[in-house]
MIDOSE-1310 file (N, C-alpha, C; in nm, 2 decimals, decimal comma, always signed):
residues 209
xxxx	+7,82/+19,65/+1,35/+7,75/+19,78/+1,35/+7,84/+19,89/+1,42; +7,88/+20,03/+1,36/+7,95/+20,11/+1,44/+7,88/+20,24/+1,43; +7,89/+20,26/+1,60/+7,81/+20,39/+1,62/+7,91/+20,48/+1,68; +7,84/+20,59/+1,65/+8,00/+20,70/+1,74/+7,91/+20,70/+1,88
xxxx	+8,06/+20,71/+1,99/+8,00/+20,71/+2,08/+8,05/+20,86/+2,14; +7,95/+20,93/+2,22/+7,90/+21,03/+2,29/+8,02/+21,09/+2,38; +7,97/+21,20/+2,44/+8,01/+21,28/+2,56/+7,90/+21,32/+2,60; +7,89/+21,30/+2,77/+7,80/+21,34/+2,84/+7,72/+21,50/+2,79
xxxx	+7,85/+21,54/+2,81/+7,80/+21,72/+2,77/+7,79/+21,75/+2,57; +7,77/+21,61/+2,53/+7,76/+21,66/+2,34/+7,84/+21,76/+2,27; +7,95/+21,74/+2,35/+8,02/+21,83/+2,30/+8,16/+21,79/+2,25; +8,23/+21,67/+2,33/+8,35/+21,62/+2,28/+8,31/+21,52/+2,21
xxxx	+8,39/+21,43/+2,17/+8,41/+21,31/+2,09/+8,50/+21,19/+2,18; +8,40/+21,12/+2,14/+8,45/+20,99/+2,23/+8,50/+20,87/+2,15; +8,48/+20,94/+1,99/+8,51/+20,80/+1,88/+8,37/+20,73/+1,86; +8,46/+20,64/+1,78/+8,39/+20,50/+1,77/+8,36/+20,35/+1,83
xxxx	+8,24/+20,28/+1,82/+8,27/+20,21/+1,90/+8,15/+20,04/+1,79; +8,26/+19,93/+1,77/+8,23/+19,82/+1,69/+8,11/+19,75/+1,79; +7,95/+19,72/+1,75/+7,83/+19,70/+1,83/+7,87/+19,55/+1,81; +7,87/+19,44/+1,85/+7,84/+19,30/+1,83/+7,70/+19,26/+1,72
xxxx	+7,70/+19,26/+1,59/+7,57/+19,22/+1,55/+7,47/+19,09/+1,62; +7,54/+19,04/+1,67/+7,49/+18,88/+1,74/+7,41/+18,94/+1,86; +7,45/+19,08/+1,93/+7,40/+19,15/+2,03/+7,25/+19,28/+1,99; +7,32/+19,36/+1,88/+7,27/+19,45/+1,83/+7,22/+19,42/+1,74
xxxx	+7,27/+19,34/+1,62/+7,17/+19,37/+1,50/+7,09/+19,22/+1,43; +7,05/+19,17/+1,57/+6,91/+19,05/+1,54/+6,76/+19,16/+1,47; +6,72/+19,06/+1,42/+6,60/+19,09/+1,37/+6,48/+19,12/+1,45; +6,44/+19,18/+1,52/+6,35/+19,18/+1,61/+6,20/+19,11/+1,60
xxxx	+6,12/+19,05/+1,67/+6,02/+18,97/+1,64/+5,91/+18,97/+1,74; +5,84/+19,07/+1,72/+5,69/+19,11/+1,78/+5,65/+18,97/+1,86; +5,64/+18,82/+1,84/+5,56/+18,74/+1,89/+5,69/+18,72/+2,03; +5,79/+18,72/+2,01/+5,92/+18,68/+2,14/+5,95/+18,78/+2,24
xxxx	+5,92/+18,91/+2,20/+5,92/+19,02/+2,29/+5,78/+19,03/+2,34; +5,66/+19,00/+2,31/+5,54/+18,99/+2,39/+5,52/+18,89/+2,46; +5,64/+18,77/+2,46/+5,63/+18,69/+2,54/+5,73/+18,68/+2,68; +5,81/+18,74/+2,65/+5,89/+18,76/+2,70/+5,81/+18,88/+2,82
xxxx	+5,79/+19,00/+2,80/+5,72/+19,10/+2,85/+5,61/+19,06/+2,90; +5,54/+19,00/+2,86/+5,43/+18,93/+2,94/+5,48/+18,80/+3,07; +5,59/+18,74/+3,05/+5,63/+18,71/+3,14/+5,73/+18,76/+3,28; +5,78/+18,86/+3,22/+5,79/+18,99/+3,32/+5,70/+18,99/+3,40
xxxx	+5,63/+19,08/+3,40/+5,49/+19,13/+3,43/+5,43/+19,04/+3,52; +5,40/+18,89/+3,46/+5,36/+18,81/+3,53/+5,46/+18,80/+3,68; +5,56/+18,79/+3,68/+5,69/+18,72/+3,76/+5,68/+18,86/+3,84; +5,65/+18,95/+3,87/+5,60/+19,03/+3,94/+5,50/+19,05/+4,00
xxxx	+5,40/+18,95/+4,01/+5,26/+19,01/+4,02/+5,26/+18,92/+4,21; +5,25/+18,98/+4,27/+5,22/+18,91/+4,41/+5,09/+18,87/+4,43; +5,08/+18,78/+4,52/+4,98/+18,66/+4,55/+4,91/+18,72/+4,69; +4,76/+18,70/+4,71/+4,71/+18,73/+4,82/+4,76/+18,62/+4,91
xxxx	+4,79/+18,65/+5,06/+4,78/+18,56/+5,17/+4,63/+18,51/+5,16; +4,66/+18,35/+5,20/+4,53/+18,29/+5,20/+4,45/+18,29/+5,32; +4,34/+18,29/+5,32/+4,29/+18,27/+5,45/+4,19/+18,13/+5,44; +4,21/+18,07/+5,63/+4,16/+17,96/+5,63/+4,01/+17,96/+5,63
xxxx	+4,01/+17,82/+5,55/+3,80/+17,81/+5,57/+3,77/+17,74/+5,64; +3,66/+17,71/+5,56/+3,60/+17,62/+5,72/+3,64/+17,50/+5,70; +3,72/+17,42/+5,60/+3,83/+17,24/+5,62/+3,94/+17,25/+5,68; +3,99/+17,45/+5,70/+4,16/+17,45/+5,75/+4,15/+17,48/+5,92
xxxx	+4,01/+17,52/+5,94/+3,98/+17,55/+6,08/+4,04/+17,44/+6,21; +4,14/+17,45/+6,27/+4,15/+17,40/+6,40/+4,11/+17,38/+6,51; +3,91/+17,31/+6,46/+3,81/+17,36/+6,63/+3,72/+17,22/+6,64; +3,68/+17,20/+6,75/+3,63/+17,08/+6,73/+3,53/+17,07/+6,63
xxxx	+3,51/+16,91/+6,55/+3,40/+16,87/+6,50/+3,28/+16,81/+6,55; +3,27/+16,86/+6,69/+3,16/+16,81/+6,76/+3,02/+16,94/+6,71; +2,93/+16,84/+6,73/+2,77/+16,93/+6,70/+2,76/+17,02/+6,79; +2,76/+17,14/+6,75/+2,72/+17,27/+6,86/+2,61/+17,26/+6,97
xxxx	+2,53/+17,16/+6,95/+2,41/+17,15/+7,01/+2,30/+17,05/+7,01; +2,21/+17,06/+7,01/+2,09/+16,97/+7,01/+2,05/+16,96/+6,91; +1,98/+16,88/+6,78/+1,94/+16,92/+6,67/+1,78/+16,99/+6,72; +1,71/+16,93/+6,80/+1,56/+17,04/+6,82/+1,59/+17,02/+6,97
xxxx	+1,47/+17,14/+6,95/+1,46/+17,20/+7,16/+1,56/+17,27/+7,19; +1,66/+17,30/+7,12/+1,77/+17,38/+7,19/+1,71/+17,55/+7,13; +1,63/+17,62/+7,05/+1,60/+17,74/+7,02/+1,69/+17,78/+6,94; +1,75/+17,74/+6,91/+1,83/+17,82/+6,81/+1,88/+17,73/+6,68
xxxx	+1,96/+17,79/+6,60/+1,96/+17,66/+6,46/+2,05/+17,56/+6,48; +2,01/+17,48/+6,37/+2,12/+17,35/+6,40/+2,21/+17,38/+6,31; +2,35/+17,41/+6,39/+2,47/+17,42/+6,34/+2,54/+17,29/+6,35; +2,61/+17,24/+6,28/+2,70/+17,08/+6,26/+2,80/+17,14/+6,33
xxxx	+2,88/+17,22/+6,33/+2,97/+17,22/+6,41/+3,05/+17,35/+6,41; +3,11/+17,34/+6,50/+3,18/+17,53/+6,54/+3,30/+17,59/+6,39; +3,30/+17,54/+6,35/+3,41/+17,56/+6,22/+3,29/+17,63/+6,14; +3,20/+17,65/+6,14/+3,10/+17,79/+6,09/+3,17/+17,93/+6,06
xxxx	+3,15/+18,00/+5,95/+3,15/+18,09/+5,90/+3,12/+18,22/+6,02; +3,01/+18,15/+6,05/+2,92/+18,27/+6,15/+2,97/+18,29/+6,31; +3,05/+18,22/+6,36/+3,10/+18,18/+6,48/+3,21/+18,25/+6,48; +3,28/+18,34/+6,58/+3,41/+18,38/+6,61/+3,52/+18,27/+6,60
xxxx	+3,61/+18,32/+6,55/+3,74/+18,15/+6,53/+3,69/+18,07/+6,44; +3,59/+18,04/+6,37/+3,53/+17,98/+6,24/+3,61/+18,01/+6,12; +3,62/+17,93/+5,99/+3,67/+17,95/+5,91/+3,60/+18,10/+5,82; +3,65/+18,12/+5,72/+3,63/+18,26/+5,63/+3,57/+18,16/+5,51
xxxx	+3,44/+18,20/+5,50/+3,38/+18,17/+5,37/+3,41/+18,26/+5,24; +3,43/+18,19/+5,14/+3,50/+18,23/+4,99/+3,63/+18,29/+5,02; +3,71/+18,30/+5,11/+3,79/+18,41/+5,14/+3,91/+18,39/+5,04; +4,00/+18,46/+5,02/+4,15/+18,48/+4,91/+4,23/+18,34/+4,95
xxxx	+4,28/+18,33/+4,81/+4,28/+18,19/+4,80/+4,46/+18,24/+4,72; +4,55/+18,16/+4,74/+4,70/+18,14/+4,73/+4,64/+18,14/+4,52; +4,73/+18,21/+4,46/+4,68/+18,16/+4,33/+4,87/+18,19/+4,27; +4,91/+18,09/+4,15/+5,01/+18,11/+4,08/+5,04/+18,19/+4,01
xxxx	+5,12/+18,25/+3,99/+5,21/+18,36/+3,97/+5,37/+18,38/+3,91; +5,36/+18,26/+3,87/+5,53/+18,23/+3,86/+5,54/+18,12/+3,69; +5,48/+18,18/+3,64/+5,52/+18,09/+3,48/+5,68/+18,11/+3,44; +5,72/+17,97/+3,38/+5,79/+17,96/+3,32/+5,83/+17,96/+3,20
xxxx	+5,97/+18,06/+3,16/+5,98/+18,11/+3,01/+6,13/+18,02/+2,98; +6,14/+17,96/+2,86/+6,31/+17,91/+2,82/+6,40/+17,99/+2,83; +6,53/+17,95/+2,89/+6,61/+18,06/+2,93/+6,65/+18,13/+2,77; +6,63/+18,00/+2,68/+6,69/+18,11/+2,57/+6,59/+18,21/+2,51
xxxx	+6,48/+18,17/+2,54/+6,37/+18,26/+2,48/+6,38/+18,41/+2,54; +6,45/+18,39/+2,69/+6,45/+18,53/+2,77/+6,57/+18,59/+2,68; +6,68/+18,52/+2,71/+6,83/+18,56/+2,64/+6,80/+18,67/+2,48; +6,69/+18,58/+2,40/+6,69/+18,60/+2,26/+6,58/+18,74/+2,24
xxxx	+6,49/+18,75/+2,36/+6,44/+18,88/+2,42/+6,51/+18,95/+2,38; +6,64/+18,96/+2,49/+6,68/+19,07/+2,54/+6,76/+19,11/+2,40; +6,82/+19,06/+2,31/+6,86/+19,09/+2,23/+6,76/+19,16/+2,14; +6,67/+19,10/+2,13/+6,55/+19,19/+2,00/+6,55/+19,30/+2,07
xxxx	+6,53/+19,37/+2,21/+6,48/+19,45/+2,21/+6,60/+19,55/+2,24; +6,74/+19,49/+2,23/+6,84/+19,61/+2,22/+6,87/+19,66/+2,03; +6,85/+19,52/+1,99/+6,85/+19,57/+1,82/+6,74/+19,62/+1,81; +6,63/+19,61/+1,85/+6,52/+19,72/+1,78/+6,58/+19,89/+1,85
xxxx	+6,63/+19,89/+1,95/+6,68/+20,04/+1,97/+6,75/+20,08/+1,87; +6,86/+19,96/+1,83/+6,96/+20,02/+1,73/+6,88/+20,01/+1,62; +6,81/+19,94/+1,58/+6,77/+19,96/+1,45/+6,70/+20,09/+1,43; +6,58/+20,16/+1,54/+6,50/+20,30/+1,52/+6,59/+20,40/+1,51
xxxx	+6,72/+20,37/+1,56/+6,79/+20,51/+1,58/+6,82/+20,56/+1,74; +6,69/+20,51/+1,80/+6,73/+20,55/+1,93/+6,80/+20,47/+2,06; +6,94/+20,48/+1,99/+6,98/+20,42/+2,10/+7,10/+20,51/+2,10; +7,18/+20,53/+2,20/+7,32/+20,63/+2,22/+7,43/+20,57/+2,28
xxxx	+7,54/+20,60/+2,27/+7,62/+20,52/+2,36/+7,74/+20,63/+2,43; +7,73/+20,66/+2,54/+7,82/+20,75/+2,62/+7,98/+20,68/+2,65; +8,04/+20,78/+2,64/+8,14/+20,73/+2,72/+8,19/+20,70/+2,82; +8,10/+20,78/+2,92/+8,11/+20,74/+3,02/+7,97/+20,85/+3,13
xxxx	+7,99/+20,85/+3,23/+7,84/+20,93/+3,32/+7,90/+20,97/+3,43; +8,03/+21,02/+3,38/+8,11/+21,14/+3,53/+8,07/+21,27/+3,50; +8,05/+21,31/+3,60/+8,00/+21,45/+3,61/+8,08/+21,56/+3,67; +8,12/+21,68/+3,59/+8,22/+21,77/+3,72/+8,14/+21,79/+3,80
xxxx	+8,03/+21,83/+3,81/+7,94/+21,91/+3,94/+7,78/+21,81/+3,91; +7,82/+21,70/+4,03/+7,67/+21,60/+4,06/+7,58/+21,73/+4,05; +7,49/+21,78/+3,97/+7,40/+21,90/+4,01/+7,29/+21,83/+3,92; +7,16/+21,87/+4,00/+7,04/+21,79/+3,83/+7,01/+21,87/+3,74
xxxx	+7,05/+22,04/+3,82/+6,99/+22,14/+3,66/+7,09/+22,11/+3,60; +7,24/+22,08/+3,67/+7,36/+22,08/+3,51/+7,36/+21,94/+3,48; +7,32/+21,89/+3,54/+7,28/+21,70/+3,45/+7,14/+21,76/+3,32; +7,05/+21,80/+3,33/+6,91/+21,85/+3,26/+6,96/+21,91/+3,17
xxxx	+7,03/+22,02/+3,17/+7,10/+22,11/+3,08/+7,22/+22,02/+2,93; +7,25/+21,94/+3,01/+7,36/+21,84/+2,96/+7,29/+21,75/+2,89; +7,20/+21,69/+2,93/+7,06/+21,55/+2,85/+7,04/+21,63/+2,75; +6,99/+21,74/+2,77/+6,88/+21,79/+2,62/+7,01/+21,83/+2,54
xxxx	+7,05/+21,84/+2,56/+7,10/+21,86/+2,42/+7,16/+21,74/+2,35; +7,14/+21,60/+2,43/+7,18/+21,45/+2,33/+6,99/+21,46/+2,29; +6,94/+21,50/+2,31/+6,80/+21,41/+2,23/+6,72/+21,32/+2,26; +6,72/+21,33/+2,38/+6,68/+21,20/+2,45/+6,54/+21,16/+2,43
xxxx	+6,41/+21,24/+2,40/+6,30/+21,22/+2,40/+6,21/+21,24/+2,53; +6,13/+21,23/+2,50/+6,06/+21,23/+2,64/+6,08/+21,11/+2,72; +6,14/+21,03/+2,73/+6,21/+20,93/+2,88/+6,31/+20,86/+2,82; +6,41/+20,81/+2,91/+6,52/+20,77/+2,86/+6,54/+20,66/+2,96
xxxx	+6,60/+20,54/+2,91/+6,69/+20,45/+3,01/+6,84/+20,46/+3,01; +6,90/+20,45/+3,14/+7,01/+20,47/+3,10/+7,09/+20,34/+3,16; +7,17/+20,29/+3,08/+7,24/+20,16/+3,14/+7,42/+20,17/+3,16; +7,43/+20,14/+3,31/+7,58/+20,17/+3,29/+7,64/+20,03/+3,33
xxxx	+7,74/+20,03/+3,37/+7,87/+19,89/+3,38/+7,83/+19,81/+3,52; +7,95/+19,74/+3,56/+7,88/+19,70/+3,68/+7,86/+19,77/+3,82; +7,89/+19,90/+3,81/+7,81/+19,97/+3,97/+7,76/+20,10/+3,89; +7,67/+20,13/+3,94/+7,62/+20,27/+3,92/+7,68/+20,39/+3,98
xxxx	+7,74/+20,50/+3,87/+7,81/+20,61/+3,89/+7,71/+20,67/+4,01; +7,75/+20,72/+4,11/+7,69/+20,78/+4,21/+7,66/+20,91/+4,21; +7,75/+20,96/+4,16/+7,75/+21,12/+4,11/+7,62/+21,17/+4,02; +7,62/+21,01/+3,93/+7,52/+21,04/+3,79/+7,38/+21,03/+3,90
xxxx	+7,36/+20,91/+3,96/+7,27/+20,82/+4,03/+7,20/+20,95/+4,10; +7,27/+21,02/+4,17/+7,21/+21,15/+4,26/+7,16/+21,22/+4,17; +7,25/+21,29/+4,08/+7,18/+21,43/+4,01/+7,08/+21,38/+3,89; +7,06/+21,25/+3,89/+6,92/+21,23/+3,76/+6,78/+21,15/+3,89
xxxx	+6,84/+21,17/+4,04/+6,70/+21,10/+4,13/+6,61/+21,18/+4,09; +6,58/+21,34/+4,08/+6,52/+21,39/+4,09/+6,45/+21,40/+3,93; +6,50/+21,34/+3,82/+6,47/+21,32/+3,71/+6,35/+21,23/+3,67; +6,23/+21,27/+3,62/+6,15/+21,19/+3,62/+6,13/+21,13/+3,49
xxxx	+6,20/+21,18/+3,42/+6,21/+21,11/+3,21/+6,37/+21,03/+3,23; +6,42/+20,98/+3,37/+6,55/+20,92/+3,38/+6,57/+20,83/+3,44; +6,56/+20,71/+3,38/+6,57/+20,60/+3,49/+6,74/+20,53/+3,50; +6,78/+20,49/+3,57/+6,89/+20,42/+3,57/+6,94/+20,28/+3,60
xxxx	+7,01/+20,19/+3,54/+7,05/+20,03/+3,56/+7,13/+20,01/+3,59; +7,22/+19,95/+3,63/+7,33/+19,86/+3,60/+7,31/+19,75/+3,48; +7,39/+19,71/+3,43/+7,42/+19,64/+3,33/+7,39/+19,45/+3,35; +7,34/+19,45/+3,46/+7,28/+19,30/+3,51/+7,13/+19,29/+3,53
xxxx	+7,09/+19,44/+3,54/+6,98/+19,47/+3,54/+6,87/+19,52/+3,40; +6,95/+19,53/+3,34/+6,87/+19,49/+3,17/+6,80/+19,42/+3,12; +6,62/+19,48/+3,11/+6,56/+19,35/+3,10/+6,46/+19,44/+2,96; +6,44/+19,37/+2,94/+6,30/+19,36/+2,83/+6,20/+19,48/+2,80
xxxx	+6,17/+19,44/+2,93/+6,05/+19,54/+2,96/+6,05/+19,70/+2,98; +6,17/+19,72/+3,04/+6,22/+19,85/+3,09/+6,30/+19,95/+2,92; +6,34/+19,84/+2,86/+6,40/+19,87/+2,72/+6,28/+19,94/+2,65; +6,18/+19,84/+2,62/+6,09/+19,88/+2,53/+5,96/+19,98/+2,60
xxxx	+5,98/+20,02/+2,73/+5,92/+20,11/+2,78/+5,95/+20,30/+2,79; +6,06/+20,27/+2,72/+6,14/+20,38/+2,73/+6,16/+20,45/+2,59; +6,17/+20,59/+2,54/+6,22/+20,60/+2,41/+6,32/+20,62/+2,36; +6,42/+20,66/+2,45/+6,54/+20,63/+2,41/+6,65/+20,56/+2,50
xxxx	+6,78/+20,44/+2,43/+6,81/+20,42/+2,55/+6,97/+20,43/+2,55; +7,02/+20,44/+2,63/+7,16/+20,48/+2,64/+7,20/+20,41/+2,73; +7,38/+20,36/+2,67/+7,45/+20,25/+2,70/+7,57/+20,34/+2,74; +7,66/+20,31/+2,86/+7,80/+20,34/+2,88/+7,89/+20,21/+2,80
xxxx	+7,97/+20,24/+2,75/+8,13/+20,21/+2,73/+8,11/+20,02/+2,81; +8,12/+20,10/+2,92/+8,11/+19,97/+3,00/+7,97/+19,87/+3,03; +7,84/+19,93/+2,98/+7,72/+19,92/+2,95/+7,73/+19,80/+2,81; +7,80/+19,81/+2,70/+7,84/+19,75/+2,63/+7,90/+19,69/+2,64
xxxx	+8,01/+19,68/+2,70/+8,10/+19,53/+2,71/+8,05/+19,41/+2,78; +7,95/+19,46/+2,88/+7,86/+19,38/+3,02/+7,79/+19,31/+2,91; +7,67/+19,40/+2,84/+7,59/+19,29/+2,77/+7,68/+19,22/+2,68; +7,79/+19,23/+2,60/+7,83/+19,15/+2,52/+7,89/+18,99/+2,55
xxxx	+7,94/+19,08/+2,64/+8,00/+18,94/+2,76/+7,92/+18,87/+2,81; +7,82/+18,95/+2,85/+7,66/+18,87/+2,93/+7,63/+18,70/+2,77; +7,62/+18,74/+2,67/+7,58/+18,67/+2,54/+7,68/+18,59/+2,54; +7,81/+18,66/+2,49/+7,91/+18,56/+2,42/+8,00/+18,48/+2,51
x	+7,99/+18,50/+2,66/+8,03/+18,42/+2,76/+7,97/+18,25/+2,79
């Protein structure tokens, strides 16, 4: 698949650039990207700290008291609910959070959901994300006119341009990656997505390595 690739400012020419079909142009498939994305999601979700009850309590198992004549109820023993230092009745309980997905199932993700970019049309490929003047109105001024849509991902090589990184913080339709950081979720959350030069070589290598 060959797409022309960009200039930051849409104005020069950066050429052409040959997409890996193996990378870009798989068939995309609704039931592997919902699982995939659903396992995202999950693999983020944090767990409440547990608290102890009344079997984790560390207090004696001696009888509080007298069963009668003492005036007050018969409690079995200090590990009660109702007692200071007692266990916590019903209280949050440790629950799992960490399902397991096939590595190639993730792998074959990530692929559907870079060919489905290429296949809608929205995907871009820059040549690169140097900026003469880090500024965010001349970064803003410079996006609209590629097309971006209302939010954009942007993926670069292996470190993030710093210059770019600054003048799009303040950008709220702009998120940014590195190229190790490419996942699923963030792809298909976005409407359009854009790759550097070196954004491309990472994922291809990432696959065919």
């Amino acid at each position: 698949m060959k797409v022309k690739v960009q200039t930051l400012d849409a104005g020069g020419k950066g050429g052409d650039i040959e997409l890996n079909d193996a990378v870009f142009g798989v068939e995309p498939r609704g039931d592997i990207l919902h699982r995939v994305v659903t396992w995202q999601l999950e693999k983020r979700r944090g767990t409440a700290r547990a608290a102890r009850e009344r079997s984790d309590v560390a207090r004696t198992g001696k009888k509080f008291g007298r069963q009668k004549g003492g005036g007050t109820a018969r409690h079995g023993d200090r590990r009660a609910p109702i007692f200071v230092g007692g266990g916590k009745a019903h209280g949050p309980r440790v629950r799992d959070f960490n399902p397991s997905l096939n590595k190639k199932i993730r792998a074959l993700g990530l692929r559907m959901a870079l060919s489905a970019k290429a296949k809608d049309g929205n995907l871009i490929v820059l040549d690169n994300l140097d900026l003469q003047e880090a500024k965010t109105a001349a970064l803003k001024a410079q996006l609209g006119k590629l097309g971006l849509g209302k939010n954009a991902l942007v993926i670069d090589g292996d470190a993030l341009n710093v210059g770019f990184a600054n003048a799009s913080a303040n950008l709220r339709e702009i998120n940014l990656l590195p190229a190790v950081g490419a996942n699923v979720y963030d792809i298909l959350n976005h409407e359009t997505l854009v790759l550097t030069r070196a954004a491309v070589e990472k994922l291809e290598a990432r696959f065919n390595g």
